[in-house]
C-alpha positions, 0 to 999 in steps of 0.5 A: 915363551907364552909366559914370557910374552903374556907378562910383557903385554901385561906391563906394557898395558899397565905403563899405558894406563900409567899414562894415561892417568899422568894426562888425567893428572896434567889436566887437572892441573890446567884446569886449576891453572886456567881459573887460578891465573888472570888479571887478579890470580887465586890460589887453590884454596880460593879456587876450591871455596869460590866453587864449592862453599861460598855464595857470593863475593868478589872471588865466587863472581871472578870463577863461577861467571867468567873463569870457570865456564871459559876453562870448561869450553876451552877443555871441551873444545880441545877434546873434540879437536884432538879426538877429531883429529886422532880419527881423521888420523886413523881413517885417512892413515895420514899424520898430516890430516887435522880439521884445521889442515884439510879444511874441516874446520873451514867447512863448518866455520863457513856454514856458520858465517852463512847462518850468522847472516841469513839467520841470526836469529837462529844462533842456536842452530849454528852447531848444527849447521857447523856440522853439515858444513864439517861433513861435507867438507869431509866427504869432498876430501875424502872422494877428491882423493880416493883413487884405488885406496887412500893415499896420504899425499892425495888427502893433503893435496885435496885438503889444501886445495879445498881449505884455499878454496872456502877461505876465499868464498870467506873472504868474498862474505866478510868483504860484502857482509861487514856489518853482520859479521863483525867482531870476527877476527876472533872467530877466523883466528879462533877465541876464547875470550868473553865465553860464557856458560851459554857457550858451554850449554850450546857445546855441550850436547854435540860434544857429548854425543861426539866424545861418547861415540869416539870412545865406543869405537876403537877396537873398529879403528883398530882394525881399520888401520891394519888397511882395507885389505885385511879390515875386508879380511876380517869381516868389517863393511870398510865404506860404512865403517869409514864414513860412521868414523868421519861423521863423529869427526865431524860433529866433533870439529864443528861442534868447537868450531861453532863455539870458538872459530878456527882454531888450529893445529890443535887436531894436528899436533895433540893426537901426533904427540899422544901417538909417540907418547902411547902408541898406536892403539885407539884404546889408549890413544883415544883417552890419551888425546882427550886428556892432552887435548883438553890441558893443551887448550886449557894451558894456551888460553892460560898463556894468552890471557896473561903473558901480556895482560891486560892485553888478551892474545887468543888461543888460537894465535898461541896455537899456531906459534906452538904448532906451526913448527911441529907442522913444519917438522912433520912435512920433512918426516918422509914418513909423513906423507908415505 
């Protein structure tokens, strides 16, 4: 019986790994059809040369300057969002929370229109401040709604109310400060368009940092999602555990809110999907999210520059028509909320 056991663990693990290495597959292919499809399409071979071989040339300006460093924010952008989520997900036990649903992403977009006003100058330090904003947004959640434990319809309860809440106070900025925060409907909505290599270099460290610490973490989430109960049980400091996993959420929610703004249901929909696809397990949902996170974005942003080009609809509003109904079908999911 051992045996037989032991051999279906084996080919369960196996078909996981399988999966995942399908989503490392579909997102490569995104990547290629990201800088591949625009206003004049390249086929791989002109995408492969314009990369590796050629120095100058209309097709190298095309991809090296304006397709490639806008399909790495975008693909860098969904892996923080999905890992965001999948570990709010986790740490709240609630399929229902997301940067973007709990007002996470608020947070930290609101603390970056504060810097584009009293300090533009210091555009640099929007991510930090991005993440300041994220954090304690999160810790306003998490505290309105702890009572004896977590609850689940607490946290969405909280999160709304919150999110209403800064998106008011953004409302009174943009209304007094029009001037300094102008162009940023694309930020509310969240866009990629007109991203360039320095928008990758200012992601780039508060993503690494983020990605490298989700992926050291699983087995503790693991454990965590067994309840604080049996965490206790098994000799894990449940608050401290609790409040690391939050701060990696955080840094990860703001560091693609400061690049690309608000962008939703990315968090939401894209750790929900990898869980059906995977299950549970952080060990497989953790690498599972990044790659789906990484070819949704890529393949929306995709979907947006070219559905009605030359007009450019952003990757957010692409988002939100794709999530808005998976949101929808979760809040009828009684377990949703259970």
């Amino acid at each position: 019986m051992k045996a037989i056991i032991k051999k279906a663990n084996d080919r369960n693990e196996v078909f996981k790994i399988l999966i995942i290495f399908i989503l490392m597959g579909i997102c490569l292919i995104s990547f290629f059809i990201s800088i591949g499809f625009g206003t004049m399409d390249l086929s791989l071979k002109d995408i492969v040369r314009a990369i590796f071989f050629e120095d100058e040339g209309i097709n190298r300006q095309i991809v090296w300057n304006i397709r490639l460093p806008r399909t790495l924010v975008a693909a860098f952008v969904g892996i923080c969002l999905s890992l965001s989520g999948a570990i709010m997900q986790g740490v709240m036990r609630n399929p229902l929370a997301s940067p973007d649903i709990l007002g996470v992403s608020s947070g930290a977009g609101l603390v970056a229109f504060l810097f584009l006003i009293v300090f533009p100058n210091l555009f640099y330090l929007v991510p930090m401040g991005a993440f300041i904003g994220a954090l304690v947004t999160t810790m306003i959640i998490y505290f309105l709604a702890y009572q004896n434990g977590i609850n689940p319809l607490r946290i969405v309860l909280a999160g709304v109310a919150v999110n209403a809440f800064i998106g008011g106070i953004m409302n009174v900025i943009i209304m007094f400060y029009p001037d300094d925060l102008a162009g940023v409907s694309g930020f509310l909505v969240g866009s990629l368009s007109a991203r360039s290599w320095s928008h990758f270099i200012s992601l780039c460290p508060y993503a690494v940092i983020g990605i490298i610490l989700a992926f050291i973490i699983p087995a503790k989430m693991n454990v965590l999602m067994l309840g604080d109960d049996m965490a206790i049980g098994l000799g894990m400091n449940v608050e401290r555990t609790r409040t690391f996993f939050i701060i990696i959420s955080s840094i990860l929610a703001a560091a693609a809110v400061s690049v690309v703004g608000m962008i939703g249901f990315v968090g939401l929909i894209v750790p929900h999907i990898a869980r059906l696809i995977i299950g549970s397990d952080y060990r497989y949902l953790t690498p599972a999210s990044t790659f789906l996170g990484a070819g949704v974005v890529m393949l929306c942003d995709t979907l947006g520059r070219n559905i009605f080009k030359p007009v450019e609809i952003s990757v957010g509003v692409i988002m939100a028509v794709f999530g808005a109904p998976f949101f929808l079908y979760l809040l009828r999911e009684k377990k949703s909320l259970g």
